[in-house]
C-alpha positions as MATLAB code, in Angstrom:
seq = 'XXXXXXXXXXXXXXXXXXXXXXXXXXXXXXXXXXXXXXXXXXXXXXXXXXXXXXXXXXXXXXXXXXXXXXXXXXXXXXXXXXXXXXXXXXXXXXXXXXXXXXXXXXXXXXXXXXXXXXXXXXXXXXXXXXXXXXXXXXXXXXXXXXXXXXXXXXXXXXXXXXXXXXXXXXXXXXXXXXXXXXXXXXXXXXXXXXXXXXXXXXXXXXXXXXXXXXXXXXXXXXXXXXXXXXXXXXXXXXXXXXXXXXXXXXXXXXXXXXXXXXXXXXXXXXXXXXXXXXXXXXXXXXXX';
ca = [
      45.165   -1.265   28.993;
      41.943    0.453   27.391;
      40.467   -1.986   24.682;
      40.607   -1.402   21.151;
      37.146    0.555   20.058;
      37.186    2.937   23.440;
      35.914    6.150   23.016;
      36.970    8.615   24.995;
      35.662   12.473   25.103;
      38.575   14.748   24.392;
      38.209   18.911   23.777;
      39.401   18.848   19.919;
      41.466   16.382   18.127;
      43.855   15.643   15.100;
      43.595   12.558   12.950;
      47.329   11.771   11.987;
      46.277    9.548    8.835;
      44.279   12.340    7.324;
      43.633   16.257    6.924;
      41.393   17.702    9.911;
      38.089   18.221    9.517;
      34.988   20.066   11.390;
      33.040   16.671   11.276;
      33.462   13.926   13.523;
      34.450   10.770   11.832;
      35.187    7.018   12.525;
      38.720    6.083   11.802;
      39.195    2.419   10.673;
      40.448   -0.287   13.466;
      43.996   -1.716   13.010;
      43.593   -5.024   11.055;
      47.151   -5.324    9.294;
      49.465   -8.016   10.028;
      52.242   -5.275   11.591;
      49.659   -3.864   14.272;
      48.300   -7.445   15.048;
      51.905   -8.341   16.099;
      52.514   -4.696   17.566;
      53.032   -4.569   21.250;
      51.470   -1.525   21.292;
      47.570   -2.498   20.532;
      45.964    1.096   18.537;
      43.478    2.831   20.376;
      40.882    4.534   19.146;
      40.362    7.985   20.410;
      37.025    9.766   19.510;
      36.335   13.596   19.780;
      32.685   13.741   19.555;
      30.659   16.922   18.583;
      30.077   19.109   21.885;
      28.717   22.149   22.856;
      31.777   23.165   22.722;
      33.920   22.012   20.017;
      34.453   19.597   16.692;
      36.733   17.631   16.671;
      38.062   14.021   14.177;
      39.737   10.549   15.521;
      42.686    9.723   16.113;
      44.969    6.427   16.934;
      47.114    7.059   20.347;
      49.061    3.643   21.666;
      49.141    2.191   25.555;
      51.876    0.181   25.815;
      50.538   -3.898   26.039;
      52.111   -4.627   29.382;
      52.188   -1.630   31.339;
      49.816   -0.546   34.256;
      48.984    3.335   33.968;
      49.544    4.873   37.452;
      46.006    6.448   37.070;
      42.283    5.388   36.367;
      40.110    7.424   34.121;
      37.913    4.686   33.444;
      36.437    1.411   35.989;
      38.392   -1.758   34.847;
      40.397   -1.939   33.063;
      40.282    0.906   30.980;
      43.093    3.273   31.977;
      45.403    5.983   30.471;
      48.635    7.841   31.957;
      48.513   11.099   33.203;
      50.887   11.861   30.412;
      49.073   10.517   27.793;
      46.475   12.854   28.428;
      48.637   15.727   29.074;
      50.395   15.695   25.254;
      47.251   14.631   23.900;
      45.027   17.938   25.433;
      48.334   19.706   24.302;
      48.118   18.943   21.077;
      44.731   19.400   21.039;
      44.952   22.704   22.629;
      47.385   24.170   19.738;
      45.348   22.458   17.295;
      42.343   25.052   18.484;
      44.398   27.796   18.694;
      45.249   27.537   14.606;
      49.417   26.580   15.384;
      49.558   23.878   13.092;
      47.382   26.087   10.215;
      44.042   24.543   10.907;
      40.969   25.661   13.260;
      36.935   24.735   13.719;
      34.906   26.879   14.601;
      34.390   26.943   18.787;
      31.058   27.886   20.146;
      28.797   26.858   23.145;
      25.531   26.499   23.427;
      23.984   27.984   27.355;
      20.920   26.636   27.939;
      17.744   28.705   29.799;
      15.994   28.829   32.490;
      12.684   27.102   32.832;
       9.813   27.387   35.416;
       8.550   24.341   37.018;
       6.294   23.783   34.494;
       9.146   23.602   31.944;
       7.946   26.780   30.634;
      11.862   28.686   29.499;
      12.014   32.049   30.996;
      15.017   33.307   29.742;
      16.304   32.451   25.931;
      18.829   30.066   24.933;
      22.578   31.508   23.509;
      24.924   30.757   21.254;
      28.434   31.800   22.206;
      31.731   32.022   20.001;
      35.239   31.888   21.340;
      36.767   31.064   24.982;
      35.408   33.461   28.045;
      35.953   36.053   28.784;
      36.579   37.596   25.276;
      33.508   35.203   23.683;
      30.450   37.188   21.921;
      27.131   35.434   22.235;
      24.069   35.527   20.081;
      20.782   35.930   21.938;
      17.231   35.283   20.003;
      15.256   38.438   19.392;
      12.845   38.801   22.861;
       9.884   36.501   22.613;
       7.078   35.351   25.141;
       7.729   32.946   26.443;
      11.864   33.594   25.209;
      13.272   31.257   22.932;
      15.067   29.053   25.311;
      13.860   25.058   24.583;
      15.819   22.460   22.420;
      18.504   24.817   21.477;
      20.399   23.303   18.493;
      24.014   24.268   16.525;
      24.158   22.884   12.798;
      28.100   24.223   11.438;
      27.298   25.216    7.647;
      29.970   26.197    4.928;
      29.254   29.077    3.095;
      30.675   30.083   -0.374;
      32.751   33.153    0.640;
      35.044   30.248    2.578;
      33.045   31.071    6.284;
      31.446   28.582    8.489;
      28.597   29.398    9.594;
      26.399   27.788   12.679;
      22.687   27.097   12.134;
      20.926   27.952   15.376;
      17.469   27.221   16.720;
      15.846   27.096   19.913;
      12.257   27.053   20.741;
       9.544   29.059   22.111;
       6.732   26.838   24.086;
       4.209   28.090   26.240;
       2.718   24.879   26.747;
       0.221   24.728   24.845;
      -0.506   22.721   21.363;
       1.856   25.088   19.381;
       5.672   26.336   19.163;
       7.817   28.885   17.941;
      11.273   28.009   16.717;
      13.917   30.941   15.469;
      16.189   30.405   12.898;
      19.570   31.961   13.057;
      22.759   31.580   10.902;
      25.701   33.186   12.530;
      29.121   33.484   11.287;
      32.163   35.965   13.156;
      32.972   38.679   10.570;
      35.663   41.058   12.052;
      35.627   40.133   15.521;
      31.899   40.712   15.627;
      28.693   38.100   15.975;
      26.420   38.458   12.662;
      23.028   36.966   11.996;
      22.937   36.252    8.399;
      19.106   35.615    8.411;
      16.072   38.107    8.753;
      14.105   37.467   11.399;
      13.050   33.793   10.370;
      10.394   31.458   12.660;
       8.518   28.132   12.057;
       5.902   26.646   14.017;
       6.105   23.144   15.258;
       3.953   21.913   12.380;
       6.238   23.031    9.937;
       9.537   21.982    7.925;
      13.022   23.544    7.097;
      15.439   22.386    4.963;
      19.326   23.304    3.486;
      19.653   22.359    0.139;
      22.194   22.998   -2.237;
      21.609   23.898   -5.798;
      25.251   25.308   -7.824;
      23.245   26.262  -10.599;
      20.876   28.271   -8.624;
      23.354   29.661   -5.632;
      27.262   28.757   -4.731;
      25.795   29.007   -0.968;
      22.937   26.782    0.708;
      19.332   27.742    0.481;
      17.035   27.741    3.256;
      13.725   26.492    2.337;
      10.910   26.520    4.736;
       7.112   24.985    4.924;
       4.728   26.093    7.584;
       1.155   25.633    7.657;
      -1.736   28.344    6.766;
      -5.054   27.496    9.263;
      -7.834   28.382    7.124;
     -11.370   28.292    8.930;
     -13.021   24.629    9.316;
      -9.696   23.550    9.605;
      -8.335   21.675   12.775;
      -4.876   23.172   14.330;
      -3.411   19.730   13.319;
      -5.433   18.812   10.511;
      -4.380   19.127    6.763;
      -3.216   22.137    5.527;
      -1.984   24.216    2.259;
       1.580   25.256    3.330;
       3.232   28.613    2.975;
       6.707   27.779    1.497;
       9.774   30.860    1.744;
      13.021   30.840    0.000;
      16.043   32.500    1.351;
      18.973   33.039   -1.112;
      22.571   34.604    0.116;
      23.172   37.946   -1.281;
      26.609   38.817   -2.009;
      25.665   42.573   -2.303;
      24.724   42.607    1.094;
      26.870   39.921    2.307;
      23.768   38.378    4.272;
      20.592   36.433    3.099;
      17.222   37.650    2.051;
      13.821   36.601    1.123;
      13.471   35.207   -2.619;
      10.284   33.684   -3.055;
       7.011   32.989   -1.201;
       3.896   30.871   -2.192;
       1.310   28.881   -1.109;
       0.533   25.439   -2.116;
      -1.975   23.711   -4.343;
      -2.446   20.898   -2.335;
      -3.195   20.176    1.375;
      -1.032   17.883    3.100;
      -1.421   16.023    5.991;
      -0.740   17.629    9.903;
       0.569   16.067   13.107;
      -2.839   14.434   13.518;
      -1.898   12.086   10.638;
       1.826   12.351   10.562;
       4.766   12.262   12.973;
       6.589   15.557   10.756;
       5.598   17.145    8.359;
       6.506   15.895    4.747;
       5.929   18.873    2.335;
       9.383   20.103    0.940;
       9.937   16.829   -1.330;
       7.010   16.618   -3.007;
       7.124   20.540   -3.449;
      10.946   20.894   -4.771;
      10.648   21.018   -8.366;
       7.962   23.718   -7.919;
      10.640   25.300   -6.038;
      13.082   25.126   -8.154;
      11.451   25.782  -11.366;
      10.327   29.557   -9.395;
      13.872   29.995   -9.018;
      15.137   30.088  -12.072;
];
């Protein structure tokens, strides 16, 4: 019998007790009088974020007294064989959009690196199920984006999810390059909505949502400008970019760029760089 509280990696799941969702969630543990007393303890069954897929919880039963003819798990921590079977069904149809409802499936395939941890080919980001998925490749880079890659899922106003991708250029030195890259599957073909958009590792990005300014996210971003006498990770005015979705063109574009007043502190000082806080209402107030 698998405890209550075991989580267990699945592909994509269904939470009976509430509408699906893109996010994984905890469900709440049985605590009413009629499951207490239930010979059937709930289970809770968690479909964690993956490379792969999104998935929510869901409760499946083991009956109390019977001994599962195969082990998944050491212990006792075991499931049937056709348990698994109708739950991977389900899940399965749940993917494919039977039941009216779909997330977004996409893999991340990490690069190569050298023995020095230096990538040599780029990181992608790939949509669907082989062999009919497309997959997004970074613009060519030296050394190729290919460290840390990263998937974010992002609603957009026109109903779409998006996926925020990043991965990282390193060439192992003091400094990076990360791309930014917001893809979304329009027509059966792979779009970036972004221009070509890169930070360096002393740098910030944010998402932030503003209805009176845009019905989509922004995308703010902070890097830093080395003026001379300065340090690489010393203090430093920041260059600050605003991207804003265009419905004309169906894709973002550039809004606003300035440079701060103020220096603020670099990785010398700080852990990350704080400058997109203090610097929002002068954001916003540009914006409008």
């Amino acid at each position: 019998m698998i405890p209550e509280g075991t989580n267990i990696q699945a592909v994509n799941c269904w939470n009976f007790d509430s509408e699906p969702t893109g996010i994984s969630r905890k469900v709440r543990k049985s605590s009413s009088r009629a499951d207490q007393s239930n010979q059937f303890p709930a289970i809770r069954w968690t479909c964690r974020r993956t490379h792969l897929t999104l998935g929510t919880n869901f409760y499946v039963r083991t009956a109390k007294h019977h001994q599962p003819p195969l082990a998944l798990f050491p212990g006792s921590a075991y499931i049937s064989v056709v348990k698994v079977a109708l739950i991977l069904t389900t899940c399965l149809l749940l993917h494919a959009g039977v039941f009216g409802q779909r997330s977004s499936a996409y893999r991340i395939i990490d690069s190569s690196t050298d023995s020095d941890g230096i990538p040599t080919t780029a990181a992608k980001l790939c949509f669907g199920t082989v062999p009919a998925e497309q997959c997004y490749t970074p613009p060519a880079q030296n050394p190729p984006f290919g460290l840390g890659p990263k998937a974010q899922e992002i609603q957009i106003a026109t109903g779409e999810r998006a996926v925020l991708f990043t991965a990282e250029s390193f060439a192992g030195g003091s400094g990076s390059l990360t791309i930014l890259a917001l893809l979304v599957e329009r027509a059966g073909v792979l779009e970036n909505l972004l221009p070509k958009v890169t930070v360096t590792n002393q740098s910030e990005y944010q998402l932030w949502k503003l209805p009176r300014i845009s019905a989509d996210p922004i995308l703010v971003t902070a890097d830093y400008l080395w003026r001379d006498g300065e340090t690489h990770f010393a203090a430093h005015r920041y260059r600050i970019t605003v991207y804003l979705y265009d419905n004309k063109a169906s894709r973002y574009s550039q809004r606003d760029q300035f440079a701060t007043k103020r220096k603020y502190p670099g990785l010398d000082d700080v852990d990350s760089v704080k400058v997109l806080g203090p610097e929002k209402t002068a954001i916003i107030a540009r914006l409008k």
